[in-house]
N, C-alpha and C positions, 0 to 999 in steps of 0.2 A: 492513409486517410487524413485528410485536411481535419481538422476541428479549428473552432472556435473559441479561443481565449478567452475575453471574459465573459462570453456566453458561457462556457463549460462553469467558470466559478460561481459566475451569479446562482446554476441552478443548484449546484452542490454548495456552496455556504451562505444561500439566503433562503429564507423561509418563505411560502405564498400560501396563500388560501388556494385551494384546489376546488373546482368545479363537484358538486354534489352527484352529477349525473355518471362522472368519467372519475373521481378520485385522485390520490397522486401517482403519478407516473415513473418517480423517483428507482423504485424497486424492481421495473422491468426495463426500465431502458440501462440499470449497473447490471440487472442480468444479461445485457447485450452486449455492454461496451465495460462497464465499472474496472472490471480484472485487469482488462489489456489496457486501461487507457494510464490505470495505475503505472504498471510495468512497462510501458513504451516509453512512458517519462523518466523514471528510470530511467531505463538503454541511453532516453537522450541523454541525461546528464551525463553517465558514466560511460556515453560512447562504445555501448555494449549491445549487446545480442540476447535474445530469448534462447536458449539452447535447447530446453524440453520444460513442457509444464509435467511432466513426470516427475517426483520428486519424493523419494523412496523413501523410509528407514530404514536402517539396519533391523536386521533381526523381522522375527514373524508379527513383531505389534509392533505399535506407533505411529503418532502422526504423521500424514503427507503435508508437504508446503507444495507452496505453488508453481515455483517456476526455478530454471537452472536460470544463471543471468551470468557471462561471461563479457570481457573485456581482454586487452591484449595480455595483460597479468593476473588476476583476479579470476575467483570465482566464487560465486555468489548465490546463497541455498537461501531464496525469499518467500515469506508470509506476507500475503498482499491484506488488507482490511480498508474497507470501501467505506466504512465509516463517515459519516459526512453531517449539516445540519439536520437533515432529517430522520436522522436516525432515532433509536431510543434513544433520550438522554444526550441526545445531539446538540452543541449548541452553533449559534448563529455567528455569523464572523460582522464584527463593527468594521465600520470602513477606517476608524481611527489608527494608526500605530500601536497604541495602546493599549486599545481595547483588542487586537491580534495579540500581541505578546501576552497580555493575562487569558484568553482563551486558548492561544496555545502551551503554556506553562501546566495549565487546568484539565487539556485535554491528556500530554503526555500524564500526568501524575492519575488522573483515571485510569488509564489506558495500562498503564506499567505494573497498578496496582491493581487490579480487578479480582476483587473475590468470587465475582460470580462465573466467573469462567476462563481460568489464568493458563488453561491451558492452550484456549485458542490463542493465546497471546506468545507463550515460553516456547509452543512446539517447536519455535524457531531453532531454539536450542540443541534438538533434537540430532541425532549421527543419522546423517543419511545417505543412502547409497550413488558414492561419487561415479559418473558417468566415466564406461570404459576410455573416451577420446581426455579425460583431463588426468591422466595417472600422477599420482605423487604431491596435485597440490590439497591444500586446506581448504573447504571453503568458510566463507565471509558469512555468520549469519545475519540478515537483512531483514527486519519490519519494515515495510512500506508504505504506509497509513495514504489516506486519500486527503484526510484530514491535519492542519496545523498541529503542530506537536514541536514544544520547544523544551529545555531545563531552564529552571530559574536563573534570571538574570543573563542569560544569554537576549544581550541585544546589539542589533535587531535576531529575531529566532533563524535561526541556520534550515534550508530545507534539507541538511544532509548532515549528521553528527552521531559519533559513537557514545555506546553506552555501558556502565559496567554492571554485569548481573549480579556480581555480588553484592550490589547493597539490597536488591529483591531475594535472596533466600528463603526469606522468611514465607515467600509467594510465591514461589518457582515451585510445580505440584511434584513431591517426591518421584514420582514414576516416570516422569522422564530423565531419560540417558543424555546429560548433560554431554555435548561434545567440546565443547570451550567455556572455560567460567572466565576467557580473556575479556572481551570486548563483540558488542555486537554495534550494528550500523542501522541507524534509523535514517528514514526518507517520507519525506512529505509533499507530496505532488502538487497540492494546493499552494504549498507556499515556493515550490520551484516553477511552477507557474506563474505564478506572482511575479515572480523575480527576471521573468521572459516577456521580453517588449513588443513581438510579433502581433498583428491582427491575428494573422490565423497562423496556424503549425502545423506542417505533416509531420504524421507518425507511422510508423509500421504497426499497425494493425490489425491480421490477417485474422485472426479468429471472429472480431466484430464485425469485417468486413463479409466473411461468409457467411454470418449469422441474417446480415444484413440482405442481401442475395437470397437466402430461403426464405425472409419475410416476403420480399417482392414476389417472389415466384409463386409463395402460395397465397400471396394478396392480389395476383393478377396484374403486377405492375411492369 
């Protein structure tokens, strides 16, 4: 699937006033595309593969993530979050240097810290059940944010950087089954975007793409 570089950013980190009649659109077109468009970005960077959006825990409870993400060494157990300007408590990205770096500093320390629901954040943590084709390795835990997310004083903000859980314990919700208190890896699609000079970019797409094909079909197109 072709997309639109800074069409895609403009709509995800600028704000508009929305038609009264139709509202924003925001929320169903990331129910179309937002997941895969996260996670294709991804693959680009790290020249990897979706391998299954199955993505088990060990044992009879616990959270799913979203996708297996492989590469020729690595593998990779990712939590996607679409999070974007428009979100709650979303903020807008300045076209400044600047003002990027302090929006994204503000959004990871949100984002890392969140009381009100640290689990959609830490599941990432979580031991999950490694697919029979990968025996014997580790995998990677990977947040994936759609949105800017940097650490302080990291300039300019990196769209790809590990992070250590233990300075979060005090946040990490006891009942998850920690699989690594090593290091996890954070991605930012937004700002790996950024960082891509293309007009437009194909990506591997297939799930928005046949989402897209039942729209038509049952829109009569």
């Amino acid at each position: 699937m072709k997309i639109n570089r800074a069409g895609i950013l403009t709509y995800y980190d600028k704000r508009r006033k929305w038609p009264p009649e139709t509202g924003s659109t925001v929320s169903a077109v990331t129910g179309v595309i937002g997941e895969d468009l996260v996670l294709s970005l991804l693959c680009h960077y790290l020249n990897g593969k979706v391998f299954s959006h199955t993505c088990k825990p060990v044992g009879a409870s616990g959270h799913r993530l979203d996708a297996w993400i492989h590469d020729e060494k690595n593998l990779y157990q990712v939590e996607v979050k679409n999070w974007s300007a428009h979100s709650i408590g979303g903020r807008e990205i300045p076209n400044s240097p600047e003002g990027l770096q302090a929006v994204a500093e503000r959004n990871l320390d949100d984002f890392l810290n969140s009381s009100k629901s640290p689990s959609a954040i830490w599941k990432v943590l979580g031991r999950m059940i490694v697919p029979n084709r990968f025996p014997g390795r580790k995998p990677i835990p990977v947040l994936a944010f759609w949105a800017p997310v940097a650490r302080r004083k990291m300039k300019p903000p990196s769209f790809w950087f590990d992070c250590k859980p233990s300075i979060y314990l005090g946040v990490i919700p006891p009942e998850i089954e920690i699989s690594s208190r090593g290091r996890i890896q954070i991605f930012s699609a937004s700002l790996y975007l950024r960082s891509l000079k293309s007009e437009f970019i194909d990506l591997p797409m297939p799930r928005a793409e046949a989402r897209l094909r039942t729209l038509g079909e049952l829109l009569g197109n």
